[in-house]
C-alpha positions in Angstrom: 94.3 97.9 109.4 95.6 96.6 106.0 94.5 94.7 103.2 95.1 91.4 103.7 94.2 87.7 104.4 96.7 86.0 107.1 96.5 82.7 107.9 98.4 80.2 110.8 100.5 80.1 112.5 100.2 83.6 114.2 103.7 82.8 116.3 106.9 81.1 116.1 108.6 78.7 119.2 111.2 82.0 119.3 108.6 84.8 119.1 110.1 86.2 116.5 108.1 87.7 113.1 109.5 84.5 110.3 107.2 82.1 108.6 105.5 79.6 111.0 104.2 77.1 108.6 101.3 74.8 110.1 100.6 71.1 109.0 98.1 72.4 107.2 99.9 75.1 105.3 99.1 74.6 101.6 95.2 74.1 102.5 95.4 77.6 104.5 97.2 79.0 101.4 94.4 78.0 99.5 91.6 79.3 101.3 93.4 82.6 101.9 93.9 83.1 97.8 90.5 82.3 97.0 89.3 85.2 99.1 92.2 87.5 97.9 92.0 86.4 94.1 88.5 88.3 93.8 89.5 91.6 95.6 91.6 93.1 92.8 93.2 95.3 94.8 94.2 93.0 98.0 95.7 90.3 95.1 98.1 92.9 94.0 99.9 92.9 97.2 100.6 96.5 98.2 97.5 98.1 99.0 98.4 100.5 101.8 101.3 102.5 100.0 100.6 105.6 101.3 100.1 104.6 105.1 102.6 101.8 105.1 105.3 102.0 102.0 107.2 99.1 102.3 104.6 95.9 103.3 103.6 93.8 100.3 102.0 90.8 101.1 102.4 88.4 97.7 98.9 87.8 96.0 97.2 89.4 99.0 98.2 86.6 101.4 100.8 86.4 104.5 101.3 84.1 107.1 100.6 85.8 110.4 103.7 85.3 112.2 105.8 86.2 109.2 103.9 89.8 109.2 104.4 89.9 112.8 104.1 87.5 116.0 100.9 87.5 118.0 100.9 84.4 120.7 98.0 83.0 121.7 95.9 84.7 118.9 92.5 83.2 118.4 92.5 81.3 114.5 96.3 79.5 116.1 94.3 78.3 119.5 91.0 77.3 117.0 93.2 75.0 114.7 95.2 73.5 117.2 92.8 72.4 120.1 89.0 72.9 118.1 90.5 71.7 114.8 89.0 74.8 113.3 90.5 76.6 109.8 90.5 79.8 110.8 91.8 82.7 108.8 92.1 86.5 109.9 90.6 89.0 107.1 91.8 92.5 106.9 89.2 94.4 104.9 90.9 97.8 104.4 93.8 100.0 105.5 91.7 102.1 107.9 91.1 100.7 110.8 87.2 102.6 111.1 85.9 103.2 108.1 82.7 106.0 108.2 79.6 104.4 107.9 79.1 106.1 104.1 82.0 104.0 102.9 80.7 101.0 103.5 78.8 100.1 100.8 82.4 100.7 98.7 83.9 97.8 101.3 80.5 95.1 100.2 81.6 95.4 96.4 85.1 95.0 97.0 84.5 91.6 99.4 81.1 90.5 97.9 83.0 88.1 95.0 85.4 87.4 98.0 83.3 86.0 100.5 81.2 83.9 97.9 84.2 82.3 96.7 85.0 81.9 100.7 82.3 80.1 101.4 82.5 77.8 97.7 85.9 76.2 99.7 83.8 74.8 102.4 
């Protein structure tokens, strides 16, 4: 897990993990920062210090083959033959959460997901 919102395109023509920008880049970028503007600590870039030191994502964004390449992932085969914007959310740095720490995972995404869904 991680902290993180990660948009297309999920893989490169070389398969390689380096920014894969779609035609619809800056509209992606958008909807990606207005769910990572309102989760303080996903906007600051570096929320999983202690499990992984050196990832920083810039305003709590990333494109998903520049974090790493995944072919044939689901939001890159929506956009391209559905013509759906799909974006991947990562909602914390562990992967399970325990079922008391939920409620703590709601108030950090609540402000996110309403301003989510204001882009539609």
């Amino acid at each position: 897990g991680s902290l993180v919102v990660n948009y297309p395109f999920d893989d490169d023509e070389q398969g390689v993990a380096i920014y894969s920008k779609s035609p619809d880049d800056a509209v992606f970028q958008q909807l990606a920062l207005s769910y990572s503007k309102e989760n303080t600590k996903m906007y600051q870039g570096s929320p999983c210090k202690d499990m992984y030191p050196t990832e920083y994502f810039p305003h709590g964004i990333t494109n998903g083959a520049q974090w790493y390449n995944v072919p044939g992932g689901m939001q890159d085969w929506n956009y391209l033959h559905t013509n759906c914007f799909e974006v991947t959310i990562e909602l914390g740095c562990v992967k399970y959460p325990k079922a008391e720490e939920l409620p703590k995972y709601w108030e950090q995404n609540r402000r996110s997901l309403l301003q989510f869904m204001k882009q539609v």
